[in-house]
C-alpha positions in Angstrom: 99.6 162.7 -140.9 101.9 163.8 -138.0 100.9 161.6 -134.8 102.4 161.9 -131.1 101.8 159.8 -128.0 102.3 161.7 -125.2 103.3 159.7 -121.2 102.5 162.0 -118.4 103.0 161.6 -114.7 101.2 164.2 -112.7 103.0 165.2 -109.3 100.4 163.9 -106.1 97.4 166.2 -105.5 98.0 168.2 -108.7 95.1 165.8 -110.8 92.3 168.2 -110.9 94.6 171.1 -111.7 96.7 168.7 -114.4 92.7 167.7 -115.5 91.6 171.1 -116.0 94.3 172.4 -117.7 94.9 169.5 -120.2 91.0 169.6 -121.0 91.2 173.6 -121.7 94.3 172.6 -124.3 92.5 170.0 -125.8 89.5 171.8 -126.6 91.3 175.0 -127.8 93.8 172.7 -130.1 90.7 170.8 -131.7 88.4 174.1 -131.8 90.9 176.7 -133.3 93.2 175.0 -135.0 92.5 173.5 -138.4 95.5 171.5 -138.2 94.3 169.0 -135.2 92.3 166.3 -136.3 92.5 164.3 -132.8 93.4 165.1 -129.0 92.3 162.3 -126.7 93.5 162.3 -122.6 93.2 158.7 -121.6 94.1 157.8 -118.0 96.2 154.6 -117.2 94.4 152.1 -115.2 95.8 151.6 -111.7 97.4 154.6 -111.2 95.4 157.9 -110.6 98.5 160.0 -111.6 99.1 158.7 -115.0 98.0 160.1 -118.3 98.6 159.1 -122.1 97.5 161.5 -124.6 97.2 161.0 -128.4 97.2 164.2 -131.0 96.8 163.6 -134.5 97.8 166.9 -136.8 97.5 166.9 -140.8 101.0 167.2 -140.8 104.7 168.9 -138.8 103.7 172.2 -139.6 99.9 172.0 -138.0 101.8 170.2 -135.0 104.4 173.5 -135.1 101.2 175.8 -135.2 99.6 173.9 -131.9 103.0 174.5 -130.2 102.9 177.9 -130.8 99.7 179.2 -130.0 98.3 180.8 -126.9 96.2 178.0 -125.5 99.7 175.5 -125.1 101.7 178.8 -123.9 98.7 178.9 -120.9 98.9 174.7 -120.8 103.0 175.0 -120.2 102.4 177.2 -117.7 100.0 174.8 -115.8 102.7 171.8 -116.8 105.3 172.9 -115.2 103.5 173.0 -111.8 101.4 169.8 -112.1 103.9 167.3 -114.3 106.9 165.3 -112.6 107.7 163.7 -116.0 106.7 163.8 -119.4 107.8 161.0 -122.2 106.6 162.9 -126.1 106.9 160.2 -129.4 106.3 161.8 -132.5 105.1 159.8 -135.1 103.0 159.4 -138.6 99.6 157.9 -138.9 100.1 154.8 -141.3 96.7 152.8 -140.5 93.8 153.4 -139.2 90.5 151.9 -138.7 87.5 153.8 -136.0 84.0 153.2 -135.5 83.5 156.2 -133.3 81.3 157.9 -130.4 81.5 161.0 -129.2 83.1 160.5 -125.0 
C-alpha cells in the first residue's frame, strides 16, 4: 500500500479557510475514490498553524487517481492561498496494527 505523510504550515488567519478546504478533500478522496483507504488531518500540539495529514492508497496508481481528480484540483486552489509550506513523504505501508473509532 502506497502511504504519504504530509507537514503543512498554514499562513496566520488562513486556519478556518485551510480547515474547510482540507476537510472537503478528505471527504471527497475517501467517498469517491476506491483507491483511498485512509485520510486523517491531525493538528500539532502547540502551534495552531500546523497540520500533519496521513493518506493511505491501495497502491501509486489510486494515489495518481486522488491527484487528479476534481476535489484536489478545488483543494490546490484553496492551498495556494492558505499554505506557507508544505513538506510530502511518500511511502508504503509495511505494519500495521488499529483498534479503531470513528473521530
Amino acid at each position: 500500500m502506497f502511504s504519504l505523510v504530509v507537514q503543512m504550515e498554514v499562513r496566520p488567519g488562513r486556519r478556518e479557510e485551510f480547515l474547510t478546504g482540507m476537510a472537503a478533500n478528505a471527504e471527497a478522496s475517501v467517498r469517491d475514490e476506491p483507491g483511498c483507504l485512509r485520510f486523517d488531518v491531525c493538528s500539532v500540539a502547540d502551534d495552531p498553524d500546523r497540520f500533519v495529514l496521513y493518506e493511505l492508497f491501495t497502491d501509486a496508481e489510486a494515489f495518481a487517481a486522488h491527484k487528479a481528480s476534481p476535489h484536489f484540483a478545488r483543494w490546490r486552489q484553496i492551498a495556494e492561498q492558505v499554505l506557507a509550506r508544505q513538506v510530502n513523504t511518500p511511502g508504503e505501508l509495511l505494519v500495521t496494527h488499529t483498534s479503531e473509532e470513528s473521530a
